[in-house]
N, C-alpha and C positions, 0 to 999 in steps of 0.2 A: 487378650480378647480373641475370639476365634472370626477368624474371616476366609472367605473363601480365596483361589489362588487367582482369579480372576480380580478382586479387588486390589490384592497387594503386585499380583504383577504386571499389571497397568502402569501404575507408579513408577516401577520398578521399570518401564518401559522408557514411559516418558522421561526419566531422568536420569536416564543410562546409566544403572547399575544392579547388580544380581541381587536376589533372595537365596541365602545358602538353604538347602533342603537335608537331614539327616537324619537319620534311619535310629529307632529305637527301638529294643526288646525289653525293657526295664524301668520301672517307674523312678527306679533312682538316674536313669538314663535321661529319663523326663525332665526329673528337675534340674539335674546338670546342665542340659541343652538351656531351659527356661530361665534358670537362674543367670545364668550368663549370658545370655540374650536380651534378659531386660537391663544389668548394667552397662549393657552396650549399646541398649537401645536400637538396635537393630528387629526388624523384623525376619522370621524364622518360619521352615518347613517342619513340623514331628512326621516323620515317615516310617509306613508299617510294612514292613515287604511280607509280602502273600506267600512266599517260599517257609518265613517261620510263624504263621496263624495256625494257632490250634483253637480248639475249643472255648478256652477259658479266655482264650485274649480278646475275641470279641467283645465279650460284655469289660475286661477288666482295664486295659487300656485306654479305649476309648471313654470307659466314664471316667478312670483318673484323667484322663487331658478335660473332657469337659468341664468336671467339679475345681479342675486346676484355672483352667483359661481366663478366668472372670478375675484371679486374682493379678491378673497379669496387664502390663496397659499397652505391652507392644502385641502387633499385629502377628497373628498364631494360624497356620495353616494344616489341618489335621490331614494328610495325604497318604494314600493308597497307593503303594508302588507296584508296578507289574504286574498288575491283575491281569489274565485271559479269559477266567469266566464269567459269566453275566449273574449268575447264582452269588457268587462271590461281590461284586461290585454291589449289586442290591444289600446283601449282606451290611458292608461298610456304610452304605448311605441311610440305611436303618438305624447305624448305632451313630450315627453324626457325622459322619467323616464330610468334611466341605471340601474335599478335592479325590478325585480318583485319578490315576493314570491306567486306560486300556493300550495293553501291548499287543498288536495282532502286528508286530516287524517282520513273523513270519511268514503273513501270509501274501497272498498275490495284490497288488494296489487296489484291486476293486472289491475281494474281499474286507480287505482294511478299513476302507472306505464304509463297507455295510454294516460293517461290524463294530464300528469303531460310533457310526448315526445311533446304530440301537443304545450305547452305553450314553451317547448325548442326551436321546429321549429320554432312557431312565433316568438319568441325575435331574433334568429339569425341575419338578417337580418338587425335588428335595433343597435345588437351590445352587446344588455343587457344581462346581467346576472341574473339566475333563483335559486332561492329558494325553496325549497318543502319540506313537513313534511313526516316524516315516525314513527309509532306509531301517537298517538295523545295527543298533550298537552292538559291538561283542566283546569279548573278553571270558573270562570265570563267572561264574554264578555265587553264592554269597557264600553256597560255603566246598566253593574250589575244588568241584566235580564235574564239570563239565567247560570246554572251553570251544566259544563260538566265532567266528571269525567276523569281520566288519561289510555292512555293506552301505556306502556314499547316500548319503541322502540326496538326489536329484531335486536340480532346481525348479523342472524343467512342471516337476510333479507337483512342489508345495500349494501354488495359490488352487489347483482345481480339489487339494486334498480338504486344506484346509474349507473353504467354500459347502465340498458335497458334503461334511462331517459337521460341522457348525463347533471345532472344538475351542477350548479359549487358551492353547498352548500347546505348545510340538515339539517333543524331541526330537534332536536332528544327530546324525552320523558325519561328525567330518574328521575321525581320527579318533576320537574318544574310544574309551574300551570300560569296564564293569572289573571290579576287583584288581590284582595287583597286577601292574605294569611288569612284563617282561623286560623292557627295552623304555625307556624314555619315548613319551608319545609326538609325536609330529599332527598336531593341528592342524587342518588346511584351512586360514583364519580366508584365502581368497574364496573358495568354498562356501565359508557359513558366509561372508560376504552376500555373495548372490542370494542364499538362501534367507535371508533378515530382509532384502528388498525385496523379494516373491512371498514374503508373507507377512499376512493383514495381525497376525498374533505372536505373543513372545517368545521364545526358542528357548528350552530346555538343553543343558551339556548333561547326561549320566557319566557315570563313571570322572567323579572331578578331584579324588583321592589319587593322589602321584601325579598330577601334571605340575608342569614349573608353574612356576606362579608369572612370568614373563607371557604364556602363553593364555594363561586362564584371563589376563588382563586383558589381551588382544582379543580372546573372545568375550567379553563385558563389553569393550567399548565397540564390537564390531554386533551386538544382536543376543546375548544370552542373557538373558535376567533370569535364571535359577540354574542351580548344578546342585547334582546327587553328590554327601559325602557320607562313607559308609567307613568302608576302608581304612582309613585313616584314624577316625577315631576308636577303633577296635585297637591299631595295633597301639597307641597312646594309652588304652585304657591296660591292654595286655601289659605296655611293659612297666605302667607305672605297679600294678600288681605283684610284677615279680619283684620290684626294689621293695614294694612295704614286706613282702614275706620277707625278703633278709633282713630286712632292716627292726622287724618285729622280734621281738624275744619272747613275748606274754605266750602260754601255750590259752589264753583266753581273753584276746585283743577286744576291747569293745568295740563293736560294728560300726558306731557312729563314725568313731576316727577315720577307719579306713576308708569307709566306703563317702565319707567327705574327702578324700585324696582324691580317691578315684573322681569322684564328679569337677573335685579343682582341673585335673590330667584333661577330662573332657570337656572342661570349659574352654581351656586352653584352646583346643582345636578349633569352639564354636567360635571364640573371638576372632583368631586369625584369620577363619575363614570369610566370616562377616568385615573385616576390614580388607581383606581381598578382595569381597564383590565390591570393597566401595560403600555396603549398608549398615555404617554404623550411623549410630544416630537419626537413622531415618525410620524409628518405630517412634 
């Protein structure tokens, strides 16, 4: 069932544990993600990054999640990742999306702030729940052309952020980074610390592909209830793909077979991740 991010990560507040969030290009990605989500009963992010939206995915995505969702009985959050424009975000809340994330991490705080109210006003009306960063995560971008450096999310900024923006979730910077880890990440778990007391709303980890799991657990129990996984299940999907090419002999494999491996390869990761927030069972 489709619910906005605000209902499921309330929950997910009060009872200290994450919503994993993941990124999908593919309606077999879809069911992958959903099928193994509902045997684990866990509640789940489908996330659309704004970097691979074309034309056709507007309408074709989001009516397969829609005509899908009703058949599903855990909790289903249609999210908009990294949007910066307001053309765009109305875009997504036209074709249903119940969650957008606006990223203005570039710009100056009171920018963010301005910028960040208009995309609240817009959702209203539609019902959606909004997303926003403060500080900025970096790392690569999805597809490993550009690498941006980190900046600390201040604690000093969250409660007047969150407040002047009215948003219902905040991405924070305490170490995290977007696409593949150079180096093992360092967490500043005393960081998000502060930042989980200075704020009235739940805290978003991006970039949650490559961190230990010892660290992702310290931020769960310290203030995350969602983290982006992207990363991670590409390279699962990537490399169960190149064991069926050898392992294939047919020069005319039927599609069903592999492409049910492939979804098994990326269940895999939906499970693990959902039992690492802690959210099994809780759809």
């Amino acid at each position: 069932m489709l619910c906005t991010a605000k209902e499921v990560l309330k929950d997910a507040r009060e009872k200290r544990y994450a919503v994993p969030g993941f990124n999908c290009v593919a309606d077999v990605m879809i069911r992958g993600i959903l099928d193994r989500a509902e045997q684990c009963r866990a509640p789940v992010f489908l996330m659309i990054y704004t970097g691979e939206i074309d034309e056709k995915t507007w309408w074709y995505y989001p009516t397969v999640i829609r005509s899908v969702a009703s058949r599903y009985t855990i909790p289903i959050v249609m999210h908009l990742d990294h949007a910066t424009e307001l053309n765009v975000i109305r875009a997504s809340l036209d074709h249903g999306f119940t969650s957008v994330m606006y990223d203005g991490s570039s710009l100056s705080f009171d920018e963010n702030v301005a910028m960040t109210r208009k995309v609240v006003e817009l959702a209203a009306p539609y019902g959606a729940s909004v997303e926003a960063e403060l500080g900025l995560v970096g790392g690569f971008d999805a597809m490993e052309s550009e690498h941006v450096a980190n900046i600390l999310t201040q604690p000093g900024e969250v409660e007047a952020f969150v407040e002047r923006t009215g948003i219902d979730s905040l991405a924070v910077s305490v170490g995290n980074a977007h696409g593949t880890y150079q180096q093992l990440p360092q967490l500043d778990i005393a960081l998000l610390k502060e930042l989980n007391a200075a704020s009235k709303v739940p805290l978003v980890l991006h970039g949650g592909s490559g961190t230990p799991d010892d660290q992702m657990r310290a931020a769960i129990e310290n203030g995350i209830c969602k983290f982006n996984v992207y990363t991670d299940i590409r390279v699962a999907m990537w490399s169960r793909f190149k064991e069926i090419a050898d392992e294939i002999r047919r020069s005319d494999p039927l599609p069903s077979g592999y492409i049910a491996q492939l979804q098994e390869a990326l269940g895999n990761i939906v499970e693990a991740k959902a039992a690492l927030a802690g959210a099994l069972g809780r759809g």
